[in-house]
C-alpha positions in Angstrom: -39.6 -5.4 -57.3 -43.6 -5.1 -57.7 -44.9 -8.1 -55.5 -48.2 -7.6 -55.5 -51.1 -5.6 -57.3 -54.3 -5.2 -56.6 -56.6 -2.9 -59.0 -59.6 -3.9 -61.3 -59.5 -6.1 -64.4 -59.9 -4.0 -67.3 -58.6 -6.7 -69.7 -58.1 -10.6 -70.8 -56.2 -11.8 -73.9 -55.0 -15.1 -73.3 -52.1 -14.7 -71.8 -52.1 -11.5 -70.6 -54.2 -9.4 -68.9 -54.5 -6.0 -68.3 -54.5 -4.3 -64.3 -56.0 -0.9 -63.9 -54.8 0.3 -60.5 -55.0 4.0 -59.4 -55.1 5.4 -62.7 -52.1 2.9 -64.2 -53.1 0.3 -66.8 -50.3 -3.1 -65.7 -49.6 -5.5 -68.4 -49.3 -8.8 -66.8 -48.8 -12.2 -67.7 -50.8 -15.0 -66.2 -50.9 -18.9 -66.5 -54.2 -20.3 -67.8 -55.3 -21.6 -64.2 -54.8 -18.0 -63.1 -57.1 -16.7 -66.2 -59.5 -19.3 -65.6 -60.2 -18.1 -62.2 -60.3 -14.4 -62.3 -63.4 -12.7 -62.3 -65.5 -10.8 -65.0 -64.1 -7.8 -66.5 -64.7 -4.2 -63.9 -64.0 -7.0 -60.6 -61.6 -6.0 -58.3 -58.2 -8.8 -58.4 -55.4 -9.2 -56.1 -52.4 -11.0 -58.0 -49.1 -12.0 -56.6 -46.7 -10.8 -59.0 -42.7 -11.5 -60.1 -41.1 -8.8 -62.3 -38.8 -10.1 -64.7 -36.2 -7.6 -66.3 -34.1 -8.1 -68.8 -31.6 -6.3 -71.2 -35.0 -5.9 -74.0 -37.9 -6.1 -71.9 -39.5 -5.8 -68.3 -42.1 -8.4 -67.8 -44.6 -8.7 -65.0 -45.8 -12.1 -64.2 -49.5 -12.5 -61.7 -50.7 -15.5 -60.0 -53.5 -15.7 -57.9 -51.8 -17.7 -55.3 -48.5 -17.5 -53.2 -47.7 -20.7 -53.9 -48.0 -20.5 -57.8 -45.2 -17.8 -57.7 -43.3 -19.6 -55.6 -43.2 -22.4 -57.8 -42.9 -20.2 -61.1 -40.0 -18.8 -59.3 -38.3 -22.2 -58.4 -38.7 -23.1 -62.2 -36.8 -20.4 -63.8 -34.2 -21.2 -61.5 -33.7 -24.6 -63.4 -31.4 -24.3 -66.2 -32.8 -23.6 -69.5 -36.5 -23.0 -68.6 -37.6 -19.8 -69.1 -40.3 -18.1 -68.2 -42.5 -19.0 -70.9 -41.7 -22.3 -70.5 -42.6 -22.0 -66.5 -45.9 -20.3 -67.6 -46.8 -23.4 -69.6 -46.3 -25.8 -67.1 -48.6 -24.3 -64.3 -50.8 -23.3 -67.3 -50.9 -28.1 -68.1 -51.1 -28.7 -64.3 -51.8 -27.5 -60.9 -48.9 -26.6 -58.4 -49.5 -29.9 -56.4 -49.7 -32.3 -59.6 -46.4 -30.6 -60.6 -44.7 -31.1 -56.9 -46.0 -34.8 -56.7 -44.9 -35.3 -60.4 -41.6 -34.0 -59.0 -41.7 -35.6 -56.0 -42.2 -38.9 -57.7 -39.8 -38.6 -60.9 -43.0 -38.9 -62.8 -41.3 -37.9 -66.5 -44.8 -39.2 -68.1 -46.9 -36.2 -66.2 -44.4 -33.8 -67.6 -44.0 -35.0 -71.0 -47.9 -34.0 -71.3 -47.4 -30.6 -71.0 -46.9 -29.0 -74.4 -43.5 -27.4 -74.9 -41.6 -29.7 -72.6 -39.9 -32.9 -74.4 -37.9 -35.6 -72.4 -34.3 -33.7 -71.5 -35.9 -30.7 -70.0 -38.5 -33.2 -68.3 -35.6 -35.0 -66.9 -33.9 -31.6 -65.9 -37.0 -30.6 -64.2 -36.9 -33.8 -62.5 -33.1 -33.8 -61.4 -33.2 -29.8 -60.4 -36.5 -29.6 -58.2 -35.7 -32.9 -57.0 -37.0 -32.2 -53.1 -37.4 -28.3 -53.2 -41.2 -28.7 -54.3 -42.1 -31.1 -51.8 -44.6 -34.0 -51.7 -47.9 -32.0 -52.4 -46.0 -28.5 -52.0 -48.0 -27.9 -48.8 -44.8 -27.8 -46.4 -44.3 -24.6 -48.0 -48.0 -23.2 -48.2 -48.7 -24.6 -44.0 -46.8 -22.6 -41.5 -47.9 -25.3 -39.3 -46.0 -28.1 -40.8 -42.1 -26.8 -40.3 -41.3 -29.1 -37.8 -42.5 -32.0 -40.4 -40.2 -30.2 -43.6 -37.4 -30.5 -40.8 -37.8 -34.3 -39.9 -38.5 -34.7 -43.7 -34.8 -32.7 -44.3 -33.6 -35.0 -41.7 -34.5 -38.3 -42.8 -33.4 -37.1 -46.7 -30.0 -36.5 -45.2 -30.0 -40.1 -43.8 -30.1 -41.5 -46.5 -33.6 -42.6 -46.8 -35.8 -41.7 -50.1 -38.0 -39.1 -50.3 -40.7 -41.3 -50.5 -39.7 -43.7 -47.5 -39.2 -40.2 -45.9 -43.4 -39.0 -46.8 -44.7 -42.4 -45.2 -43.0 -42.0 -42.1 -44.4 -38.7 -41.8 -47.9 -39.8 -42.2 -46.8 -42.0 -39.1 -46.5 -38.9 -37.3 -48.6 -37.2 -35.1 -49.1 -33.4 -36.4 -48.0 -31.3 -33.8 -44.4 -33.0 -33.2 -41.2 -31.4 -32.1 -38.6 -31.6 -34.7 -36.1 -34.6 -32.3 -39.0 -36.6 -31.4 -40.5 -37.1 -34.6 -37.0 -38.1 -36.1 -36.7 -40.4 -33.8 -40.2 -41.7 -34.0 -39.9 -41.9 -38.3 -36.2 -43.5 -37.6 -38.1 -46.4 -35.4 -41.2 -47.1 -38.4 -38.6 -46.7 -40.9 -36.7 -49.9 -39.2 -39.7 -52.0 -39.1 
């Protein structure tokens, strides 16, 4: 699988553009927040990529960002998004407005996205339901495992994700995993 590729933009039409590196012209497509924030044409670009192949075609997808591939990856996941589909909603919103969207079974946020109606909003909602996270920075911070564990932990419990987030803010950063479970269990009785 190509992962990453870094070589100079020779080309932008919306929504592809074109990657010359060492010699070999790449084909790739992009959301619209990637295209946005690339440089002029001749710059050099690093994009983080996922390769899709298929029976008719081999398609290579680039984001700027870890985290936007990581997401476009969790959304093809769902059933019946595609990848076009998965392009279109980081191209309507920003990873974070799509995890808190998820996060908080907002149906409304998604509905504004062109292309998705309210069954594959509701899909969305019920499939990523806790694997984007709150702000999707549990999986972008290296720092924060010990909070995605007591977060796991207090979602197994029983408690909402969103009684779960505002114990964590209760929470000192630099936790261990046992203590901060218990500390969350002790605001979350109050």
């Amino acid at each position: 699988m190509i992962g990453r590729l870094t070589g100079t933009l020779i080309e932008k039409l919306p929504p592809t553009v074109c990657l010359d590196v060492n010699g070999v012209g790449y084909d790739i497509d992009v959301p619209m927040s990637t295209l946005y924030d690339l440089p002029e044409l001749g710059a050099k670009v690093t994009l983080f990529t996922h390769l899709a192949v298929r029976e008719d075609a081999h398609t290579l997808f680039g984001f700027l960002h870890a985290a936007e591939r990581s997401t476009f990856r969790a959304l093809i996941k769902v059933s019946g998004i595609g990848s076009r589909t998965a392009l279109a909603l980081l191209s309507g919103m920003s990873v974070s407005d799509l995890a808190n969207a998820i996060a908080n079974q907002d149906a409304a946020l998604l509905l504004k996205v062109p292309g998705i109606g309210k069954k594959t909003a509701e899909r969305l909602l019920l499939e990523l339901r806790g694997k984007l996270g709150d702000t999707h920075s549990t999986q972008i911070n290296s720092v924060n495992h010990s909070q995605t564990d007591i977060l796991n932990a207090l979602i197994a419990l029983g408690y909402s994700e969103r009684e779960s987030q505002a114990a964590l803010k209760t929470l000192p950063v630099e936790i261990t995993v046992s203590e901060g479970i218990r500390m969350a269990l002790k605001s979350l009785a109050k």
